[in-house]
C-alpha positions in Angstrom: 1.6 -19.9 10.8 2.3 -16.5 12.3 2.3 -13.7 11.1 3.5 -10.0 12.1 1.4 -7.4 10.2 2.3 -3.8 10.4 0.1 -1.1 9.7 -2.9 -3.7 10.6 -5.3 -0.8 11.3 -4.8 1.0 7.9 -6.4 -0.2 4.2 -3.9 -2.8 3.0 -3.3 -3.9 6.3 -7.3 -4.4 7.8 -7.5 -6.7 4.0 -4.4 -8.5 4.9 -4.6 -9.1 8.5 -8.7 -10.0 8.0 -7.6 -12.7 5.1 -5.3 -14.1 7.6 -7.4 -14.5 10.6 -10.2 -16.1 8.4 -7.2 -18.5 7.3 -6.9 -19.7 10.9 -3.4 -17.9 10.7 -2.0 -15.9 14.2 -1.7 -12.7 13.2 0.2 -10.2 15.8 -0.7 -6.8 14.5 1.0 -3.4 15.3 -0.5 -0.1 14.2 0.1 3.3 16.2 -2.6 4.7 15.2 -1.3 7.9 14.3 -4.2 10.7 13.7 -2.8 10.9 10.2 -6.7 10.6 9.2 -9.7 9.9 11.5 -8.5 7.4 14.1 -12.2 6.0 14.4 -11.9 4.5 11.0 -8.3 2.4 11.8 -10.8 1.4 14.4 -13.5 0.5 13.0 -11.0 -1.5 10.9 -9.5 -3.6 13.5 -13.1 -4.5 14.5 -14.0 -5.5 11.8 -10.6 -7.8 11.2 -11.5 -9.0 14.4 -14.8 -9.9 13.5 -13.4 -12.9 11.3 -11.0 -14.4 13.9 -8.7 -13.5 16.9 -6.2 -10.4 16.3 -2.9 -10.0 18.8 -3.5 -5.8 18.1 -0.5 -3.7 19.5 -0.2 -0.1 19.6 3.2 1.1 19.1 5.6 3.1 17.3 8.1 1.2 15.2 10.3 3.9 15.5 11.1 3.8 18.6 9.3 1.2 20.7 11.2 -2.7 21.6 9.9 -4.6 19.1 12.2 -8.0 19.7 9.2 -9.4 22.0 6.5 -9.1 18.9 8.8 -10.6 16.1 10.5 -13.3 17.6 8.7 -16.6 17.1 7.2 -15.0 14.1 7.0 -17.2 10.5 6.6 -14.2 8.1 6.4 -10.6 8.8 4.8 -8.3 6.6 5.7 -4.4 6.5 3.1 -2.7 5.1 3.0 0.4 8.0 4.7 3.8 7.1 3.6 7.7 6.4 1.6 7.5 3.0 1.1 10.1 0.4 3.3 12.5 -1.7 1.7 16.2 -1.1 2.7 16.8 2.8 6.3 14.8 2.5 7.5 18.8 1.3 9.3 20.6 3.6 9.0 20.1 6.7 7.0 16.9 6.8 9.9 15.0 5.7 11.1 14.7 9.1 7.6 12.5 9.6 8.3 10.3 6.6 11.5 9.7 7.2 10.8 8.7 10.3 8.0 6.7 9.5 9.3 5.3 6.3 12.9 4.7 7.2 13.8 4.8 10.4 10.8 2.3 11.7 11.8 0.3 8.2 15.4 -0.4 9.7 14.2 -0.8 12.8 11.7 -4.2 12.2 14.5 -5.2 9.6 16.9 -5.5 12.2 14.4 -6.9 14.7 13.6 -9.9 12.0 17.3 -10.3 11.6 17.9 -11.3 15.3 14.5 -13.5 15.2 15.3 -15.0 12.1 12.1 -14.9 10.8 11.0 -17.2 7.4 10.5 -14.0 4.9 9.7 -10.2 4.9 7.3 -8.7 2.2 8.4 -5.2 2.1 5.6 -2.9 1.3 7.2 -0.4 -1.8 5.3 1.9 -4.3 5.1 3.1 -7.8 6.5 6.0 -6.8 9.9 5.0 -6.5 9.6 5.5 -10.3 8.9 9.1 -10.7 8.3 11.0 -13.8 9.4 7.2 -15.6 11.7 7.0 -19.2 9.1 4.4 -20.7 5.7 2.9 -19.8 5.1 0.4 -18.5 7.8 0.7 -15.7 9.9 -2.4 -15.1 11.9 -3.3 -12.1 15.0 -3.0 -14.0 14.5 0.8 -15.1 16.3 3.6 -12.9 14.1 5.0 -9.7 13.6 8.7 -10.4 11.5 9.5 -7.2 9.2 12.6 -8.1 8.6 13.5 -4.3 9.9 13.4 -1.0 7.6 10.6 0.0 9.0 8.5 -3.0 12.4 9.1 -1.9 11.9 7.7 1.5 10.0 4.5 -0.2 13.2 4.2 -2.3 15.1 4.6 1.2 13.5 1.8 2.9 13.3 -0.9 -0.3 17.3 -0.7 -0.1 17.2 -1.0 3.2 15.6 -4.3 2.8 17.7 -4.7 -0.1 21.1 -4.0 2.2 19.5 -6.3 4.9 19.5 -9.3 2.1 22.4 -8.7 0.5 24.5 -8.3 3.8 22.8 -11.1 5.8 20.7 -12.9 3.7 17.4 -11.6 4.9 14.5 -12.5 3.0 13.2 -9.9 2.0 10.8 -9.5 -1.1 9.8 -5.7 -1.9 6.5 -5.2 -3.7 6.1 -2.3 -5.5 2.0 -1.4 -5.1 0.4 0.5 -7.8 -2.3 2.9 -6.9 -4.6 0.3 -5.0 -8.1 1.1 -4.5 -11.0 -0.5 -3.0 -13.4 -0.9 0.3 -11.8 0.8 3.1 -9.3 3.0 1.0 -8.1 5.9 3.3 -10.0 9.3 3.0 -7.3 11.0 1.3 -7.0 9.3 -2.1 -8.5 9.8 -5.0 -11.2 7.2 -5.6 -12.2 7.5 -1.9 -13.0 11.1 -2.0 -14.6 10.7 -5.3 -17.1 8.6 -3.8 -17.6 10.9 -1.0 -18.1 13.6 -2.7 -21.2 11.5 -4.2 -22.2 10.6 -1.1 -22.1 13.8 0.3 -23.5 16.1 -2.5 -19.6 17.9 -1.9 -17.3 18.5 -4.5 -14.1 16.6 -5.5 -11.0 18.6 -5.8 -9.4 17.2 -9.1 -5.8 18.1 -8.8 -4.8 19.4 -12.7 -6.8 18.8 -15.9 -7.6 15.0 -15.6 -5.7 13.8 -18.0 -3.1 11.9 -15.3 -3.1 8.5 -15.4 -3.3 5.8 -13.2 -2.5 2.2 -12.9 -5.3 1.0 -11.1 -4.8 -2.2 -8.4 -7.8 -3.6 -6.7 -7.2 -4.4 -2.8 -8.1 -7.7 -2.8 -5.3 -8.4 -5.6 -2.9 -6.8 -3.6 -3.4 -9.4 -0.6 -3.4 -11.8 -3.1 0.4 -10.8 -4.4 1.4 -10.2 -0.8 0.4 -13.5 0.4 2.0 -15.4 -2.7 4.9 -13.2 -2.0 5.0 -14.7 1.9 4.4 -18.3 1.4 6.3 -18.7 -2.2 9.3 -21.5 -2.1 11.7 -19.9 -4.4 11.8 -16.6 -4.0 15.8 -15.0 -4.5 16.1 -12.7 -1.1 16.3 -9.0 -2.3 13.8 -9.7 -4.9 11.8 -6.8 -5.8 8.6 -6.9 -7.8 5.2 -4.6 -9.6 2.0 -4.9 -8.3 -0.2 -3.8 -11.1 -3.5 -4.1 -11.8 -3.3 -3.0 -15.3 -6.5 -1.0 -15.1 -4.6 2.6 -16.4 -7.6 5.4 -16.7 -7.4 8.8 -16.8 -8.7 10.8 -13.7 -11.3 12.3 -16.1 -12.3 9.1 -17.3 -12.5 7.9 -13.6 -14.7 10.7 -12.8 -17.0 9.8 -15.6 -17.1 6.2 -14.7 -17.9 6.8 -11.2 -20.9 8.9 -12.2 -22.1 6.4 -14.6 -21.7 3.6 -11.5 -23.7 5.5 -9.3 -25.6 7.6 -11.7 -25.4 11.1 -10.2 -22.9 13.9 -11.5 -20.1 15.1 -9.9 -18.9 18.7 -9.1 -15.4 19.5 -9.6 -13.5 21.6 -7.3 -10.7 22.4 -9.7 -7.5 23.0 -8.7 -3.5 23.4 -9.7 -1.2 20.6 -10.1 0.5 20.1 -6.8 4.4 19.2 -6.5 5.2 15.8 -6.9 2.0 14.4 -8.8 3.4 12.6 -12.0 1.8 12.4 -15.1 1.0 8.8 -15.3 1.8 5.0 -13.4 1.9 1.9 -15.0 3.9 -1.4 -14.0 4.9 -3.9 -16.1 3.8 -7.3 -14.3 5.8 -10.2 -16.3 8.1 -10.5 -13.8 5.9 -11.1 -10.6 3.7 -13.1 -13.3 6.9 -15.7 -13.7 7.8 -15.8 -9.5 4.8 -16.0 -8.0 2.2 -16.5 -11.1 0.6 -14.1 -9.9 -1.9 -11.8 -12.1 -5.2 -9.3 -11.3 -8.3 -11.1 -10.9 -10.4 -8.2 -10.3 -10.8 -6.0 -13.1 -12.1 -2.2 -12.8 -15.8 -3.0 -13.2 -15.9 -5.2 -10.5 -13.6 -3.5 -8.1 -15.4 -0.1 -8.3 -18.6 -1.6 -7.9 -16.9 -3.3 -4.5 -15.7 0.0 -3.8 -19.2 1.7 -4.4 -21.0 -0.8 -2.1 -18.7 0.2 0.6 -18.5 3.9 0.6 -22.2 4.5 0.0 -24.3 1.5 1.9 
């Protein structure tokens, strides 16, 4: 089959696009490879997808560049490019993310219309949710977005949603859950945990440690994705959790990782920044009864994975 993967450079993507190309699958991949963080790593990410088979790379911007040329012939296209975090989508950085996040979003949308493409997997987050009602979220409960960056996520699931509802696009949103693992980018949390071990540094813990986190394991994530692409029955407009179910505390986090990799931890501590919530957590029956899917890795494992990564 092929594949269009966007965002092939970055951490989802670089797991995606390598289980693909190991598959035997041709995979066209487009990344701008925006200096968002080090460019180096997206590269050293493509290389290393590259490594397990023959990758179609293109570096453009899918806000503005043709991308009719790349889509058409395409089986399945899978959007998992866009500006990430919630701390810089204040102010002024909102023009970025909605750029990024929306504007691109409509952009392949439309461009997968014309080529009538097989199915779009739309990537979403858990922080369409927001300071949630209940725990564990459901996809039935009311989006509060807690941030800029959660608003634009919001923006481009119903744009997918419009797309399928107006034209019968199939589109399937997944909503990712704080997913962690090798090649996580340098900003999140677990990442810079490890570095600060590696690095004898400390790791600026953002509040008291009590938030809480649904925890998703990479690997899982390519696992939903992939069900989500290749699945028979799947409603266009269908939107779903991807949860590992692994909810820990940051302090708890902080202690495990010194346990892991026995050596303690300094803490750079610091306030609680607009539009950090209090706690994730996805409720997963749904994507349990449409694509029987469920988290094979649990925390153990994938922080170990992690650790053998980000430390050698």
């Amino acid at each position: 089959m092929r594949f269009v993967v966007t965002g092939s450079a970055g951490f989802v993507g670089s797991h995606l696009a390598r289980r693909l190309v190991d598959a035997g699958h041709d995979v066209v991949g487009i990344d701008c490879l925006r200096a968002n963080y080090d460019v180096s790593e997206k590269k050293a990410n493509l290389a290393w997808v590259a490594a397990g088979g023959p990758l179609d790379q293109h570096d453009l911007d899918l806000s503005a560049d043709d991308l009719d040329g790349l889509v058409a012939g395409s089986d399945i296209v899978v959007h998992l490019a866009g500006q990430p975090g919630v701390r810089a989508s204040w102010g002024d950085g909102l023009t970025e993310y909605t750029r990024d996040n929306i504007v691109a979003t409509e952009r392949l949308l439309a461009a997968a219309g014309r080529a009538g493409v097989g199915r779009v997997v739309l990537a979403s987050s858990s922080s369409v949710y927001g300071e949630a009602a209940r725990y564990p979220c459901s996809e039935d409960d009311l989006p509060r977005p807690h941030s800029p960056y959660g608003v634009t996520k919001l923006a481009a699931e119903h744009l997918g949603l419009a797309h399928a509802r107006n034209e019968g696009l199939p589109v399937v949103a997944l909503r990712f859950f704080s997913v962690y693992g090798p090649r996580q980018r340098p900003d999140m949390g677990l990442r810079r945990l490890f570095d600060a071990v590696r690095t004898g540094g400390a790791f600026p813990r953002y509040g008291d440690g009590s938030q809480v986190r649904d925890l998703t394991y990479v690997g899982d994530v390519v696992d939903a994705t992939l069900l989500a692409a290749s699945a028979a029955e799947v409603d266009p407009g269908t939107v779903l959790n991807v949860a590992g179910g692994s909810q820990v505390s940051l302090a708890e986090l902080i202690e495990r990782v010194e346990v892991l990799t026995g050596r303690a931890i300094t803490v750079d501590q610091r306030p609680v920044q607009l539009g950090d919530v209090a706690r994730t957590g996805g409720d997963t029956r749904r994507i349990r009864a449409v694509l029987g899917w469920e988290p094979a890795t649990d925390l153990d494992a994938g922080l170990a994975a992690m650790a053998d990564w980000a430390l050698g």
